[in-house]
C-alpha positions as CSV (number, residue, x, y, z in Angstrom):
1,X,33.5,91.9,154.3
2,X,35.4,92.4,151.1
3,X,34.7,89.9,148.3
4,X,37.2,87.3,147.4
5,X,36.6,87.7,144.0
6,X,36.8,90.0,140.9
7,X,40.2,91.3,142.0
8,X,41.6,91.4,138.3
9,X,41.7,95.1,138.9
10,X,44.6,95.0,141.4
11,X,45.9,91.4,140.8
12,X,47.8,91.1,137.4
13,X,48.1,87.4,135.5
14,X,50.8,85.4,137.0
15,X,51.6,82.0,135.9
16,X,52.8,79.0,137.9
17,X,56.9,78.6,138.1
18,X,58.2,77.6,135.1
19,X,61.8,75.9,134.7
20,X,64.1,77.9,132.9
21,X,64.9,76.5,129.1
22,X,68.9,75.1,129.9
23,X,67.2,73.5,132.8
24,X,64.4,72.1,131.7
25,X,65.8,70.3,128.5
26,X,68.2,67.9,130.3
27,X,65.2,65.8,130.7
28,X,61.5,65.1,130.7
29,X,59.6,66.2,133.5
30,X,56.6,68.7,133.2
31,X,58.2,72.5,132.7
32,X,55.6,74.0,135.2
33,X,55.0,73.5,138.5
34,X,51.3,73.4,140.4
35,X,50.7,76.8,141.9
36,X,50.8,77.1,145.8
37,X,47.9,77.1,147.4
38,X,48.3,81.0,148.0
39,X,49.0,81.7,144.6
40,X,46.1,79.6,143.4
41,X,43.7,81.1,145.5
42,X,44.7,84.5,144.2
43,X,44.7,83.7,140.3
44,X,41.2,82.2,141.0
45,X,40.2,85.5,142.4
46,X,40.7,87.2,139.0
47,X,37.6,85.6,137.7
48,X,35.1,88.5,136.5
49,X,32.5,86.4,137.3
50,X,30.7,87.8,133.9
51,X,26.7,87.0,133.8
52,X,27.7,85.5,130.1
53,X,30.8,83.0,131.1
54,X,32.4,82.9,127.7
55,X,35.2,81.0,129.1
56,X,32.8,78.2,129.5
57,X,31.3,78.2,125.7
58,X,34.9,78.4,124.6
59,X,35.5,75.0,126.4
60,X,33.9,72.3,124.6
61,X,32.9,70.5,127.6
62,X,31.1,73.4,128.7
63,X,33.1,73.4,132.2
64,X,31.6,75.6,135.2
65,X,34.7,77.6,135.0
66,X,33.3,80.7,137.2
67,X,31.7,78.6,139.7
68,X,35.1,76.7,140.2
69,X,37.1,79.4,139.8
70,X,34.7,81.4,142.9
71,X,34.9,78.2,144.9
72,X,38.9,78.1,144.9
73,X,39.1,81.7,145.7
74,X,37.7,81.4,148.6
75,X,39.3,78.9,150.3
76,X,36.3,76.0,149.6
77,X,38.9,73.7,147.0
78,X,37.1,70.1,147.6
79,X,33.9,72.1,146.6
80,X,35.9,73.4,143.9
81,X,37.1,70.5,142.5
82,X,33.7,69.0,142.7
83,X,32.2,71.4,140.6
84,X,35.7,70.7,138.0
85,X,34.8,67.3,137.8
86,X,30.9,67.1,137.4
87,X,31.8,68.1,133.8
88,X,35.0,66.2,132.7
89,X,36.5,63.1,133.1
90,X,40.0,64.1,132.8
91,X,40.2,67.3,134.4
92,X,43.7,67.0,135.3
93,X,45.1,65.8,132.0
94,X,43.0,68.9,130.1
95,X,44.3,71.7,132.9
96,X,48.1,70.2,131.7
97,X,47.4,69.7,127.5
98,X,44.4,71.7,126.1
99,X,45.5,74.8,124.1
100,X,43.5,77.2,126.8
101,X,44.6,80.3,124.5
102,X,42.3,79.1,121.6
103,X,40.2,77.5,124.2
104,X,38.4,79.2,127.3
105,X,41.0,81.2,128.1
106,X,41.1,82.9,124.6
107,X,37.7,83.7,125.3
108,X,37.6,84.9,128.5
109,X,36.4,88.4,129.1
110,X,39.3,89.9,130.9
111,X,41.5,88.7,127.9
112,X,39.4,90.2,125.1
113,X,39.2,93.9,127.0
114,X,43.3,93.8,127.9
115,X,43.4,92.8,131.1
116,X,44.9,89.6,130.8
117,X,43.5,86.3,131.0
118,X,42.3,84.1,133.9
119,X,45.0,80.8,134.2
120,X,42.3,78.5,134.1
121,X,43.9,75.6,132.7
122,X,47.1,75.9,135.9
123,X,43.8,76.2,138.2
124,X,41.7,73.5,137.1
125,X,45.2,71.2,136.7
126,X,45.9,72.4,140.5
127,X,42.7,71.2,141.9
128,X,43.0,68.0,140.2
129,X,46.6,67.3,141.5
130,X,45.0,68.6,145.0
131,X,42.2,65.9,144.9
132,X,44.5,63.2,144.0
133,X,47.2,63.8,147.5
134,X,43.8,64.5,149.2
135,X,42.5,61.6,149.2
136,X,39.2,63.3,147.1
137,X,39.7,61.2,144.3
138,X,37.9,57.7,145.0
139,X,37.4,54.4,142.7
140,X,34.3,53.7,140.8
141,X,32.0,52.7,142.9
142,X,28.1,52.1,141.5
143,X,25.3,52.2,143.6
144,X,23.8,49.7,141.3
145,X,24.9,47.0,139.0
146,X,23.1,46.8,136.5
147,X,23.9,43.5,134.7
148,X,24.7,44.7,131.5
149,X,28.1,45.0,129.6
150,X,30.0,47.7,127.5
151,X,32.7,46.9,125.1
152,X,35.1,49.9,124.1
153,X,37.9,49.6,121.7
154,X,40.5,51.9,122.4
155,X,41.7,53.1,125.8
156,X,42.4,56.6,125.1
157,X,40.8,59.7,126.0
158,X,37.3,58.5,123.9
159,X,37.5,55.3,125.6
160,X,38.3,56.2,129.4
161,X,35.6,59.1,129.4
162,X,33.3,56.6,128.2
163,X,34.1,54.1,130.7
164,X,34.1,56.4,133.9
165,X,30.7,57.1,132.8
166,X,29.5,53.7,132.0
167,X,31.2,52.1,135.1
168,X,29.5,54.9,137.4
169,X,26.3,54.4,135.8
170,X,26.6,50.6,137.2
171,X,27.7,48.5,133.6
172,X,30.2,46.3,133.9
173,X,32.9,47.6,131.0
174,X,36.3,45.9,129.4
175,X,38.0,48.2,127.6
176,X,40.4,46.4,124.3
177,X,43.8,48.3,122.9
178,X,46.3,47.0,120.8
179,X,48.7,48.5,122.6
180,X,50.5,47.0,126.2
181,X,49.6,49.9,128.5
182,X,46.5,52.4,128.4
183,X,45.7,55.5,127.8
184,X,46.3,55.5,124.1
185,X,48.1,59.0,122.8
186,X,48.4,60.3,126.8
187,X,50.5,57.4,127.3
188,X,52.5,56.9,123.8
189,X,51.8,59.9,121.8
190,X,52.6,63.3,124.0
191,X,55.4,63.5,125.8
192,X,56.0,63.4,129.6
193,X,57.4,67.1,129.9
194,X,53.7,68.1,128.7
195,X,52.1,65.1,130.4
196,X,54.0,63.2,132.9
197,X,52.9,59.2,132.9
198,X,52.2,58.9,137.0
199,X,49.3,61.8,136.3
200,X,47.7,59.0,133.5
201,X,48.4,56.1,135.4
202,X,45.9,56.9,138.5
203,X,43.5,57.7,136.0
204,X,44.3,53.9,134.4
205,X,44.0,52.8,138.2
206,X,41.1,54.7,139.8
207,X,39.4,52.9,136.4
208,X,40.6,49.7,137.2
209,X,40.0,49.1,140.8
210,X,36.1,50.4,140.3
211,X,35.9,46.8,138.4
212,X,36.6,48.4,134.1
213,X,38.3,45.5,132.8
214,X,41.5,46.3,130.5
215,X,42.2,43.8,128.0
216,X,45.5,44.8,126.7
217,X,47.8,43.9,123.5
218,X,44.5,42.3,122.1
219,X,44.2,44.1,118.2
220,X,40.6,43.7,117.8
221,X,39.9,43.1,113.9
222,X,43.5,41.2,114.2
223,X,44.0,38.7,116.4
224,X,40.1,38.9,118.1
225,X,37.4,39.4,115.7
226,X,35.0,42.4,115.8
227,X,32.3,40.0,115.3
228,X,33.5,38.0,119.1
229,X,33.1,41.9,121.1
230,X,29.7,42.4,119.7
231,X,28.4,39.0,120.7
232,X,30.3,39.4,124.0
233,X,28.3,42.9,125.1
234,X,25.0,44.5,124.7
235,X,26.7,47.6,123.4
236,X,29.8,48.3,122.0
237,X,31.5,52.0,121.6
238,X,34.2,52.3,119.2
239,X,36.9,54.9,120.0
240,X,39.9,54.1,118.7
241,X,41.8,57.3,117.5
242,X,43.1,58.1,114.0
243,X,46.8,56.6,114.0
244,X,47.6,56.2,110.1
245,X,50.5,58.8,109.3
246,X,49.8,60.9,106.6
247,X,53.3,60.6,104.4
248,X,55.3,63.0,102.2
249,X,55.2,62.8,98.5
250,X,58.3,64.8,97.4
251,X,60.9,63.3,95.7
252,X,63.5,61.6,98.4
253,X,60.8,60.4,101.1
254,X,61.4,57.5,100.8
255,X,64.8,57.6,102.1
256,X,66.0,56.6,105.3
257,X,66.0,59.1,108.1
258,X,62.5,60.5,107.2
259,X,59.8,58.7,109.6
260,X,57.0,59.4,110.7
261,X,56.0,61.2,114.3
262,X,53.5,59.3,115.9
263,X,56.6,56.8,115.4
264,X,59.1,58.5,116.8
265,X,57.3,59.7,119.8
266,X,56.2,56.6,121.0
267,X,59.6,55.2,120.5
268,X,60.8,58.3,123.2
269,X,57.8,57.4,125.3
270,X,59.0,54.1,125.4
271,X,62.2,54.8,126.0
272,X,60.9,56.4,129.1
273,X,59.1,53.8,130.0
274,X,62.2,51.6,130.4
275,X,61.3,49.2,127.4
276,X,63.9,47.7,124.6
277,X,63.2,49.7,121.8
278,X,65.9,48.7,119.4
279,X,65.0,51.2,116.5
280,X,65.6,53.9,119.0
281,X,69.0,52.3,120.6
282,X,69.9,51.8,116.6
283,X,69.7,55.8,116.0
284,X,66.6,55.4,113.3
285,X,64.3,57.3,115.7
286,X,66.7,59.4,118.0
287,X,68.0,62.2,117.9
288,X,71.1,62.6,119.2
289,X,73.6,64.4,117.3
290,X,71.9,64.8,114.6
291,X,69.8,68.0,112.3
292,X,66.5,67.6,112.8
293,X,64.0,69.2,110.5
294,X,60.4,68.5,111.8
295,X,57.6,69.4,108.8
296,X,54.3,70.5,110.4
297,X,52.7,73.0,112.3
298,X,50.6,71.3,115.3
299,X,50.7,70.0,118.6
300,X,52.1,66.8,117.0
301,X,55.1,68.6,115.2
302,X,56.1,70.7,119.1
303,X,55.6,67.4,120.5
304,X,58.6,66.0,118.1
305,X,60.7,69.6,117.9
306,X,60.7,69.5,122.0
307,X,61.7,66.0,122.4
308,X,64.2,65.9,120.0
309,X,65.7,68.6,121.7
310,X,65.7,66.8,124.8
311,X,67.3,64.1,122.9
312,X,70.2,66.1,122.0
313,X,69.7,67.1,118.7
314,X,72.8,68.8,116.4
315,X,69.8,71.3,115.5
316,X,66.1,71.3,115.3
317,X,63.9,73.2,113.2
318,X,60.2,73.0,112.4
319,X,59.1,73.7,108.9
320,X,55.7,75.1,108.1
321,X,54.0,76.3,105.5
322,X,52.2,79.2,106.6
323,X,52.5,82.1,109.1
324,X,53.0,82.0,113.1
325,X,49.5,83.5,113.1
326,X,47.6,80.3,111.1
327,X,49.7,77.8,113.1
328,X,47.3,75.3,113.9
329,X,49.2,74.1,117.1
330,X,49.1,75.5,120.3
331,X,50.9,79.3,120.8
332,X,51.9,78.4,124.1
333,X,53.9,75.3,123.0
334,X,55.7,77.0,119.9
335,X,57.1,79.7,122.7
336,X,58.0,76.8,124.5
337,X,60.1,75.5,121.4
338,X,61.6,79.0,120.8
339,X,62.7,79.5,124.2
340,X,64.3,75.8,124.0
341,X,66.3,76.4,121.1
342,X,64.0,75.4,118.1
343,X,64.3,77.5,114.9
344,X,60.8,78.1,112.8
345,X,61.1,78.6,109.2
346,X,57.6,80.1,108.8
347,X,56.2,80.2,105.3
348,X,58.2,77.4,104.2
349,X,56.7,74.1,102.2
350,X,58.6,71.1,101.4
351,X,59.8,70.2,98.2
352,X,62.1,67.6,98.2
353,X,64.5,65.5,100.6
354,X,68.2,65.3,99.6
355,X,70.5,62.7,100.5
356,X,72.8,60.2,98.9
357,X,73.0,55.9,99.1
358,X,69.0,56.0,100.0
359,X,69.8,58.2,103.3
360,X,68.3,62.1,104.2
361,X,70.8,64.8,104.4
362,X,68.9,67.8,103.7
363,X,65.3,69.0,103.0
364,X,64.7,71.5,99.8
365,X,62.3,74.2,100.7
366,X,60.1,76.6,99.3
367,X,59.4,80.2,100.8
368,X,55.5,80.6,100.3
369,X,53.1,83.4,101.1
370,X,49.8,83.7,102.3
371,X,47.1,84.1,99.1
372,X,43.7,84.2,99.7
373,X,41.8,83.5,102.8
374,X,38.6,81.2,103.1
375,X,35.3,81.8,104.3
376,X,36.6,79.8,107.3
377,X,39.2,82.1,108.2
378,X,42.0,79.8,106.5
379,X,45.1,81.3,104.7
380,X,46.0,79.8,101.3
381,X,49.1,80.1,100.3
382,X,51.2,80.0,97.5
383,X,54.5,79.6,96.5
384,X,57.2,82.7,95.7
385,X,59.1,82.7,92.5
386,X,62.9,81.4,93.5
387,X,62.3,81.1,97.1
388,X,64.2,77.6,97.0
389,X,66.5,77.0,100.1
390,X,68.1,74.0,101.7
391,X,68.5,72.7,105.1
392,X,70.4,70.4,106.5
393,X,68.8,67.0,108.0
394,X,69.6,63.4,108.5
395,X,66.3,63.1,110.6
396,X,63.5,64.3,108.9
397,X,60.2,63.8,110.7
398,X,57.0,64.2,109.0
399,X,53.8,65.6,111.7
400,X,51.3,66.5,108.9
401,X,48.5,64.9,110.6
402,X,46.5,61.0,110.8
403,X,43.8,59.6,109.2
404,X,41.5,56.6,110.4
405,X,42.6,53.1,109.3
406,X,40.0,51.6,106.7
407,X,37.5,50.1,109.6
408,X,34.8,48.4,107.5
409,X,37.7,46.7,106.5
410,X,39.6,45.9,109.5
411,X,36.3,45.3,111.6
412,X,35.3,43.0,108.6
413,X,32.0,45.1,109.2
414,X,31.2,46.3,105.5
415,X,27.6,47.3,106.4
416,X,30.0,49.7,108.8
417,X,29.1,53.6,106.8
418,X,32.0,55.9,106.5
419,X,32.2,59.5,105.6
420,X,33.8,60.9,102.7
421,X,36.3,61.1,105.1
422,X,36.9,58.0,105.8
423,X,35.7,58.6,109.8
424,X,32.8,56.5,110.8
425,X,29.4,57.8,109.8
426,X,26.9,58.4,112.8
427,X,23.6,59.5,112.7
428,X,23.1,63.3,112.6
429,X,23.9,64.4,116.1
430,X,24.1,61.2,117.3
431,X,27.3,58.7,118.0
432,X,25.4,55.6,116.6
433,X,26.8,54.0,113.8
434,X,25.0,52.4,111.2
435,X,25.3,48.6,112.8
436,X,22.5,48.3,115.6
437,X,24.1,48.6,118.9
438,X,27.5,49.9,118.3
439,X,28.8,53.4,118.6
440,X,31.6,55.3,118.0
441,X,33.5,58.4,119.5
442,X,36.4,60.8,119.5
443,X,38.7,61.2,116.6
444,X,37.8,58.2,114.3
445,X,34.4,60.1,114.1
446,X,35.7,63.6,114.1
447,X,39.4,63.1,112.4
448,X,42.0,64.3,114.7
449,X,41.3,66.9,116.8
450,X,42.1,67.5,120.8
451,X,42.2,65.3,124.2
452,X,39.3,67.7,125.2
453,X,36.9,66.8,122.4
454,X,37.6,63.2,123.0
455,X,36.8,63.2,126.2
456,X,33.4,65.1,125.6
457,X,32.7,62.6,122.9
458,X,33.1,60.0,125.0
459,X,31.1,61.2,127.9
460,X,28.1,61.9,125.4
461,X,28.7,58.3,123.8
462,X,28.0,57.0,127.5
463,X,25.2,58.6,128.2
464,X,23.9,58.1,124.5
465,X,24.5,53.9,125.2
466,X,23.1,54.3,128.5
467,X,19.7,55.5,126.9
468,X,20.0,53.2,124.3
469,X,20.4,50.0,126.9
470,X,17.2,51.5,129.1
471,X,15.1,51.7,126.1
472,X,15.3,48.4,125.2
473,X,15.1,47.4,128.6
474,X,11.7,49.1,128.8
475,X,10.6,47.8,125.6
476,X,11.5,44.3,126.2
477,X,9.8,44.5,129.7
């Protein structure tokens, strides 16, 4: 009987249906659709099934992508999705928003020798959405309760790893944001035509009815004290993002128009939601009708480009400062905002914002070039004798990264160690901090990164608290 697998030689790379771009941008449902199960089964038979899976060292939760991949092929998808969710937490969520083409599929074998890629990430997002209408995807449900509590502050990715872990593991777990809803940036910070909210929300719910308590709109180190969570639980796991908008410094920033993205993206996802959000009925953070010049070069900066077309924007362009090649953000998503009407002015660095009365109407640019190269692979650049342009722009929106709030300070926790940084220090390998019983994951440890390495921060932060609870269990007994 002829294998199922390793047909790459007679099967070429086909993606799942995309909406066309005049389509798609009337509104903000996910551009791709779920593969049939036909086609899915195919694309999963174009796994090579290599002895040495470099797909799976290229994911950094270490997935068992052939096994899955084998599984779907032939025919076996529960199994399949079983073996997708032994590793992650979220394997729905990463199939939809990891950048797979500096990720596993980037490293995948077939894609290094020229005969296209495996679609992993449309697979392993298939299997999840399969699990969900069948009925495969169950609450938490421990086989033991253990008696012991787990405090988590923030209910992002960090957070909701950790507490599918913890939950399963039998602690009882409450789970603190600031914000009204869960889920942190997949709920407020990306937008629904990447991630639509339904696909989040039964994650929020499978969480919820296996007993993880959400306390929501509670600002711990604001209005509850840091101090009150520790003396409430035996552990505590801090994992609540980097949110502080780094800012321009050119002349003119300070002018109205120019705000920041994490701003102006949750204002959209609001919007979605159905909330009153006057600053974006008032026009301060929407686009309609006007030139939009986004200045940035990741996820963060498509995220705002794409949504502002959807929003109706005049124009939009991005602005970054070095080549399409060093673009830090996803290549998939930047052909995304080309085929949707966003201009890139590559090699182009801010200098100043124009305007008149305090308000933005243009952004003065600087042609650069690429210098010198790092031992890191990283481009300098630097800038070209009178390369100065202008753009037009009464919304200029600045997606040049976060940093982590001061925490020692917010936590009043001053025996609470940072890095040079300003990410909390844990030790070595480790994600304890330096006050006994607390730890910290995801991207106030790290600085920003991706949804992927939250949620594998998280899930080693659970088992790393779960080890710490035994131990002194054991020693107390």
């Amino acid at each position: 009987m002829a294998s199922a697998n390793q047909t790459f030689v007679i099967t070429p790379r086909t993606a799942p249906l995309k909406a066309r771009a005049d389509e798609r941008i009337r509104d903000f449902g996910e551009i791709q659709n779920d593969f049939a199960v036909a086609a899915g089964t195919v694309q999963s038979s174009r796994c090579a099934q290599c002895g040495v899976p470099f797909c799976q060292t290229g994911c950094p939760l270490e997935n068992n992508i052939p096994d899955w991949l084998k599984l779907a092929a032939e025919g076996r998808f529960e199994e399949a999705w079983r073996q997708s969710e032994a590793t992650s937490t979220l394997p729905e969520i990463c199939g939809r928003i990891c950048p797979q083409d500096r990720l596993c599929e980037g490293a995948c074998t077939l894609e290094q020798s020229g005969w296209e890629t495996v679609t992993i990430g449309s697979v392993e997002r298939w299997l999840g959405d399969m699990a969900f209408e069948n009925g495969w995807v169950t609450p938490v449900r421990p086989l033991v309760e253990l008696g012991r509590s787990v405090g988590i502050v923030g209910a992002g990715p960090a957070g909701l790893a950790a507490a599918d872990r913890l939950r399963s593991a039998g602690y009882a777990v409450t789970i603190y944001d600031r914000h009204d809803r869960a889920g942190g940036l997949l709920t407020y910070g990306i937008p629904g035509f990447k991630l639509e909210k339904p696909v989040v929300q039964r994650r929020l719910d499978r969480l919820a009815e296996g007993g993880v308590v959400f306390r929501l709109g509670v600002d711990v180190g604001g209005d509850l004290p840091f101090a009150e969570v520790r003396a409430a639980h035996d552990a505590v796991l801090i994992a609540t993002g980097v949110y502080q908008a780094r800012r321009l410094t050119a002349p003119g920033c300070g002018s109205e128009g120019v705000v920041a993205a994490l701003d102006y993206l949750i204002a959209s996802n609001r919007k979605g939601f159905g909330d009153a959000v006057p600053a974006f009925d008032s026009g301060a953070l929407n686009a309609s009708g006007r030139r939009v010049v986004v200045i940035g070069g990741g996820d963060t900066a498509m995220d705002c480009v794409r949504t502002a077309v959807r929003q109706g924007a005049a124009s939009v362009t991005c602005l970054y400062r070095r080549d399409r090649d060093n673009m830090p953000g996803s290549a998939r998503e930047v052909a995304h905002a080309e085929e949707e009407g966003v201009v890139f002015e590559w090699l182009a660095a801010p200098r100043a914002v124009l305007g008149e009365a305090g308000r933005a109407a243009g952004v003065r640019a600087q042609r650069m070039a690429l210098a010198a190269q790092s031992a890191e692979g990283r481009w300098s650049v630097e800038p070209v004798p009178g390369g100065e342009f202008d753009l037009p722009a009464d919304l200029v929106i600045e997606a040049l990264g976060f940093e982590p709030e001061d925490m020692p300070a917010l936590f009043a926790e001053p025996d609470l160690a940072l890095t040079d940084w300003r990410t909390i220090r844990t030790a070595g390998r480790t994600k304890a901090t330096t006050l006994e019983g607390v730890f910290a994951a995801g991207d106030i440890v790290r600085g920003a990164s991706l949804v992927v390495w939250a949620v594998k921060d998280g899930q080693d932060a659970a088992a790393e608290i779960d080890a710490w609870l035994t131990s002194r269990e054991q020693v107390a007994a």
